[in-house]
C-alpha positions as CSV (number, residue, x, y, z in Angstrom):
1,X,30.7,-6.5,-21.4
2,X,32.4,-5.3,-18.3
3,X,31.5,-6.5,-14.7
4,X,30.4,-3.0,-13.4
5,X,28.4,-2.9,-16.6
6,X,26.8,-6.5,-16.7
7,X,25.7,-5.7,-12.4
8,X,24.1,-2.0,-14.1
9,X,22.4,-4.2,-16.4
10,X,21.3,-6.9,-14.3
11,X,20.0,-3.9,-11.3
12,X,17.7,-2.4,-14.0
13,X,16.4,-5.8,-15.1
14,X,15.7,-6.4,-11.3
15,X,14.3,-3.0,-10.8
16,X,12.0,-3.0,-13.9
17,X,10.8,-6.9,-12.6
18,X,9.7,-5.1,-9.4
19,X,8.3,-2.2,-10.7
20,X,6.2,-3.9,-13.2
21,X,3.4,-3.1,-10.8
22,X,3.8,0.1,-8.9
23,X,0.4,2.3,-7.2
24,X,-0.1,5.3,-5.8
25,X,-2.9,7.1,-3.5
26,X,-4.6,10.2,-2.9
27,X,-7.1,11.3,-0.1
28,X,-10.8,12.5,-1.1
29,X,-10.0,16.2,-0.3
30,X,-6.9,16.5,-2.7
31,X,-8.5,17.4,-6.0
32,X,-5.0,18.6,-7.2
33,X,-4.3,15.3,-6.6
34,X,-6.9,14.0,-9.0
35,X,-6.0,15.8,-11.0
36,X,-2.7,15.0,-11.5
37,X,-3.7,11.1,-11.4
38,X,-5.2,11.8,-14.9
39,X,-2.9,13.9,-15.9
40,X,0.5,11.9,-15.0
41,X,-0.6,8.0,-15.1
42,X,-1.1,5.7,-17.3
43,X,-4.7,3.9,-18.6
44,X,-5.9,1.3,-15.7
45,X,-3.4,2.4,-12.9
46,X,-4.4,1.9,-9.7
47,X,-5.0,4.5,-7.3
48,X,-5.5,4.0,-3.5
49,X,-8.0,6.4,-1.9
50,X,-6.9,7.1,2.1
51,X,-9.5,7.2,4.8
52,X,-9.1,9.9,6.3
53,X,-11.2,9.9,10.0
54,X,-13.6,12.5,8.9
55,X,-14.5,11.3,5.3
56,X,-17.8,10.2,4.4
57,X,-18.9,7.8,2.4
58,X,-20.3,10.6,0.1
59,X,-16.9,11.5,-0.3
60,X,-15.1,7.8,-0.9
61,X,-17.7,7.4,-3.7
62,X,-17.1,10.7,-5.3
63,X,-13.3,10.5,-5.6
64,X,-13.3,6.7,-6.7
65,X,-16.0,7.5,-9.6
66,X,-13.5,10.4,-10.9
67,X,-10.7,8.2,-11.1
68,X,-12.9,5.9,-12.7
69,X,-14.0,8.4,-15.2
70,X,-10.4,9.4,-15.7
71,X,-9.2,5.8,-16.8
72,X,-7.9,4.7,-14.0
73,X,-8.6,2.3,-11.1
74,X,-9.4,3.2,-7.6
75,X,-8.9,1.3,-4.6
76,X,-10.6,2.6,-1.6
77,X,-9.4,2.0,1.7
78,X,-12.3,0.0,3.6
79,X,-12.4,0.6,7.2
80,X,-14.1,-1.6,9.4
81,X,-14.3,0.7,12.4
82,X,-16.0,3.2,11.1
83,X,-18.7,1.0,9.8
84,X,-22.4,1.3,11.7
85,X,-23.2,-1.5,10.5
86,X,-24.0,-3.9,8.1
87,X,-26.6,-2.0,6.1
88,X,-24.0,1.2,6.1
89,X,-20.9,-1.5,4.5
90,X,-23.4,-3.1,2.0
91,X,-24.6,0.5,1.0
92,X,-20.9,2.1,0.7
93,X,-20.0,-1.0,-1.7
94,X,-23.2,-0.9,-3.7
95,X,-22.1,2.8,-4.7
96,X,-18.9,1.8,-5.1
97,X,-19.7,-0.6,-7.6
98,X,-22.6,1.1,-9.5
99,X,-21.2,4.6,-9.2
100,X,-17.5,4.1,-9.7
101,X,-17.2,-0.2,-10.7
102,X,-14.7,-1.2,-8.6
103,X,-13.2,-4.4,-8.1
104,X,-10.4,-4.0,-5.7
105,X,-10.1,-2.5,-2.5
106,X,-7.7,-2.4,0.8
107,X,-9.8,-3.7,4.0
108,X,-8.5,-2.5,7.3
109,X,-9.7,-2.7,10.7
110,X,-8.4,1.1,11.7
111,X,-7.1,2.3,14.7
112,X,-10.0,3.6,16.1
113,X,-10.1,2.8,19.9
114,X,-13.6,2.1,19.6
115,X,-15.7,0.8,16.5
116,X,-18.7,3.4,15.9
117,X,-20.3,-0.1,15.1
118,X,-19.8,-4.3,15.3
119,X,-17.0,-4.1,13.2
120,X,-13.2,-4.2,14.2
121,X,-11.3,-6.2,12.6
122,X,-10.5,-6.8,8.3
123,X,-11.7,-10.1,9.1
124,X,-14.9,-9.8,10.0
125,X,-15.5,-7.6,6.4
126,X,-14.5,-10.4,4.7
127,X,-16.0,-13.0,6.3
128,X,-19.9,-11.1,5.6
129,X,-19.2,-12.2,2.3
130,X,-20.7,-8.7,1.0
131,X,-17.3,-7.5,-0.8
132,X,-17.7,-10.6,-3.8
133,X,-21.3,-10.0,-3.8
134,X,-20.9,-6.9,-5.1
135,X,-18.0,-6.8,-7.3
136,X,-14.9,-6.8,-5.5
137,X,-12.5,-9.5,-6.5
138,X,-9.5,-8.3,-5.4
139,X,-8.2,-7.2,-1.7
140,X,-5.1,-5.9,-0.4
141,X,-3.9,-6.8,3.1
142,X,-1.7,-4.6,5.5
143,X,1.3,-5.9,6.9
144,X,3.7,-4.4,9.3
145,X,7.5,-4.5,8.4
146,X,8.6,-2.7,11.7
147,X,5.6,-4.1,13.5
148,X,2.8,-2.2,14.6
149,X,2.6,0.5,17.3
150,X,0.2,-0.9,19.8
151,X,-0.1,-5.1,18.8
152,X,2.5,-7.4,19.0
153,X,3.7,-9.3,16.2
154,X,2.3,-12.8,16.9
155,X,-1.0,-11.0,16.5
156,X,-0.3,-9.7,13.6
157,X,0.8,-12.9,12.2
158,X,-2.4,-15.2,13.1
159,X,-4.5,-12.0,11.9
160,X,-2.7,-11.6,9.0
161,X,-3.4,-15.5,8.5
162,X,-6.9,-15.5,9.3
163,X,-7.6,-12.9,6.7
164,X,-5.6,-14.5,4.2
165,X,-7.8,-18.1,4.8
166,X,-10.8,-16.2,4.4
167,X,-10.0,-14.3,1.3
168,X,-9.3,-17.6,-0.1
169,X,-12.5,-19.3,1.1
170,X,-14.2,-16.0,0.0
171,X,-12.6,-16.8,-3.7
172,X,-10.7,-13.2,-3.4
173,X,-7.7,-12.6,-4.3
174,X,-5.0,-11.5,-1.9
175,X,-2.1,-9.4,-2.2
176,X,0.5,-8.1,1.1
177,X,0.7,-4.3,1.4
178,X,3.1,-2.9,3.4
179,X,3.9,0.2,5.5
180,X,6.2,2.1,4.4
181,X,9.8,2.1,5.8
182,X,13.4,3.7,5.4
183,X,15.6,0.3,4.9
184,X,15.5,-2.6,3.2
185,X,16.0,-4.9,6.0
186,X,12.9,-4.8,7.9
187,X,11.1,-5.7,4.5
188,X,12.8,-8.3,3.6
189,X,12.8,-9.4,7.0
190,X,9.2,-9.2,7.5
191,X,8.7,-11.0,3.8
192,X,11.0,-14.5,5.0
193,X,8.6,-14.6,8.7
194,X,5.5,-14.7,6.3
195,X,7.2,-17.2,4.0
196,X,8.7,-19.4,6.5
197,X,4.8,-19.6,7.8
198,X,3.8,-20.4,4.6
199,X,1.8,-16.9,3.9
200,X,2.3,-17.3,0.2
201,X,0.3,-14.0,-1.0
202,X,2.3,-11.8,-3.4
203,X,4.0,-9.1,-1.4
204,X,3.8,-5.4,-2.7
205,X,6.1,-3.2,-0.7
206,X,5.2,0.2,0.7
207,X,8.0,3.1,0.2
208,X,7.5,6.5,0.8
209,X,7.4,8.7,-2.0
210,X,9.4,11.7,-3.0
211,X,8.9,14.0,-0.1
212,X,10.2,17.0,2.2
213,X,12.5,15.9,4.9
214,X,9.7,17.7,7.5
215,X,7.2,15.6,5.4
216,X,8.5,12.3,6.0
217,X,9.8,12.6,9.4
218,X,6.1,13.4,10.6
219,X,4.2,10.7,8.8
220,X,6.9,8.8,10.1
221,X,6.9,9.4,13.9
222,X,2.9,9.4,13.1
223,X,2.9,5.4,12.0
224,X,5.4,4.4,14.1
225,X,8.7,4.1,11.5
226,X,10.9,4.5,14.4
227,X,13.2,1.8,13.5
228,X,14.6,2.2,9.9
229,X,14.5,6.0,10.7
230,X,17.2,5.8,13.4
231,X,19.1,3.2,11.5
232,X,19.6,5.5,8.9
233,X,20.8,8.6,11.5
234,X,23.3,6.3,12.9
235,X,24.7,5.7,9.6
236,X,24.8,9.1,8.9
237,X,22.2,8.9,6.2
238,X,19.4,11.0,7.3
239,X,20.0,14.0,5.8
240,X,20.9,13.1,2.4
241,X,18.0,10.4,2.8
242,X,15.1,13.0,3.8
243,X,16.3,16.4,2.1
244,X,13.5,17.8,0.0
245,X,12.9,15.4,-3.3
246,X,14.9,12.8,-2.0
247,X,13.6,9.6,-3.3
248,X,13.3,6.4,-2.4
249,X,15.6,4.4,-5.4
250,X,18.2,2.9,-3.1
251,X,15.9,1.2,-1.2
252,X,14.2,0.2,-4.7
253,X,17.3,-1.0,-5.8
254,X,18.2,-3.1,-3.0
255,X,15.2,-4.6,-2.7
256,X,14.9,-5.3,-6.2
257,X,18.6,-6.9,-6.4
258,X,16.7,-8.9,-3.2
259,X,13.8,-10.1,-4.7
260,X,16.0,-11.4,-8.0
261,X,18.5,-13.5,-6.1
262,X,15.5,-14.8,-3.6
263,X,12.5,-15.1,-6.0
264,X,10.3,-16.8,-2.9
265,X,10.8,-13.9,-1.3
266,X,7.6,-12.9,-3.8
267,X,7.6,-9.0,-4.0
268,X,6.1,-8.1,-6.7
269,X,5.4,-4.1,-6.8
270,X,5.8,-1.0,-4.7
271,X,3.2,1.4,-3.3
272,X,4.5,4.9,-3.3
273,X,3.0,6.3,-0.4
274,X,2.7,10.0,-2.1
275,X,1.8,13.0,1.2
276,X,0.0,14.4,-0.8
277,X,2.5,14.5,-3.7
278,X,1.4,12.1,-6.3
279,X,2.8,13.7,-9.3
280,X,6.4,13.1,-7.6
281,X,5.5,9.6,-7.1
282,X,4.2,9.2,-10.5
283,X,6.9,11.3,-12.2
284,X,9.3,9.3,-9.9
285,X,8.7,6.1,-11.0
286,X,8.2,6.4,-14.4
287,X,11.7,7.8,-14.6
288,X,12.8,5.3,-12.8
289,X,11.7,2.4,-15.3
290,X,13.0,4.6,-18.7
């Protein structure tokens, strides 16, 4: 077997490794999207479902229970500051359970300037102890390769800490979930500083989904990718990166290659952050692993 052959073969072991777990999402109001969940993936795959700042709970419950019906797993996004109060987050996870069984779910704190009730941070949601109590056993925790827009990383390191002690007191499980960014080495980046302080939670990376160049840029400016993206236009790379259907392989690839030769750096999946294209995603991916 040739060189160039044997590094082909060893890039789709890696690739396949990470891809073994791969998710997608959706947002209440897309029913073509739900539609092309059960259509395009496979029995028991999980499917975020965005909070979008106008959603109701009505809403969450709806789309998690047809997911449910179609198979597949939902994850709804679990926003603290939006939350009245206790009585409102005990009610919205009752349904959830009852109406839809779920068992996993992504707990945020939101960017809301000001809670509409006590609650505004993940923490506090998991500390009530009301997520285990009914049903949920898994949770997925945001992290920030190119930092967040309006709080410094130090705070995002002793928050991201603080949840991750309290999921484990809580007996949940944790798992990392990233933004999504354009270049490999804010990821990895961001996944030795969590290492190094001995934040051990596997690490599911967030990439952006096939999408129109118009498409990215705005969610992209919108969540504060600023970074990666301009790395990518100095290298000349932003056009052939963001035309329409571009996808996000090379970034796959490299972090995959990554993850092989540094197995503490402990990614383990992508999130395909879809724009309201999950059959690209889906489609995406699965050609990606044949």
């Amino acid at each position: 077997m040739t060189t160039a052959l044997m590094e082909r073969v060893d890039g789709r072991t890696a690739l396949r490794s990470l891809l073994g777990t791969w998710s997608t999402e959706l947002t209440t109001r897309d029913s073509k999207a739900l539609d092309d969940a059960r259509r395009t993936l496979a029995a028991g795959a999980e499917v975020f479902i965005a909070a979008l700042p106008n959603d109701t709970p009505d809403m969450t419950v709806a789309a998690a229970a047809r997911l449910r019906a179609a198979g597949l797993t939902p994850v709804p996004h679990i926003v603290a500051r939006r939350l009245p109060d206790l009585a409102a987050f005990d009610a919205l996870l009752a349904r959830l359970e009852a109406e839809a069984g779920i068992d996993r779910a992504l707990v945020l704190g939101g960017d809301r300037d000001r809670p509409v009730g006590p609650f505004h941070s993940a923490l506090q949601l998991i500390e009530t102890g009301l997520l285990q109590r009914r049903g949920v056993r898994r949770i997925f925790v945001s992290c920030y390769p190119e930092g967040h827009p309006r709080i410094p990383d130090e705070v995002l390191d002793d928050a991201r800490a603080a949840k991750l002690r309290a999921a484990e007191a809580a007996g949940l499980h944790a798992t990392l979930l990233s933004q999504f960014c354009f270049a490999p080495g804010p990821v990895l980046a961001l996944a030795e500083r969590m290492r190094a302080l001995g934040q051990t939670a596997p690490f599911r990376v967030g990439v952006a989904g096939p999408a129109r160049r118009a498409t990215l840029a705005r969610y992209a400016l919108t969540c504060g990718i600023g970074p990666s993206l301009r790395a990518l236009k100095a290298r000349g790379e932003l056009a052939r990166t963001m035309l329409a259907a571009e996808t996000p392989g090379t970034l796959l690839a490299a972090l995959a290659a990554a993850q092989a030769g540094r197995p503490a750096l402990g990614l383990e999946g992508a999130h395909f952050f879809t724009f309201g294209g999950l059959a690209r995603s889906a489609e995406f991916a699965r050609d990606l692993l044949a």
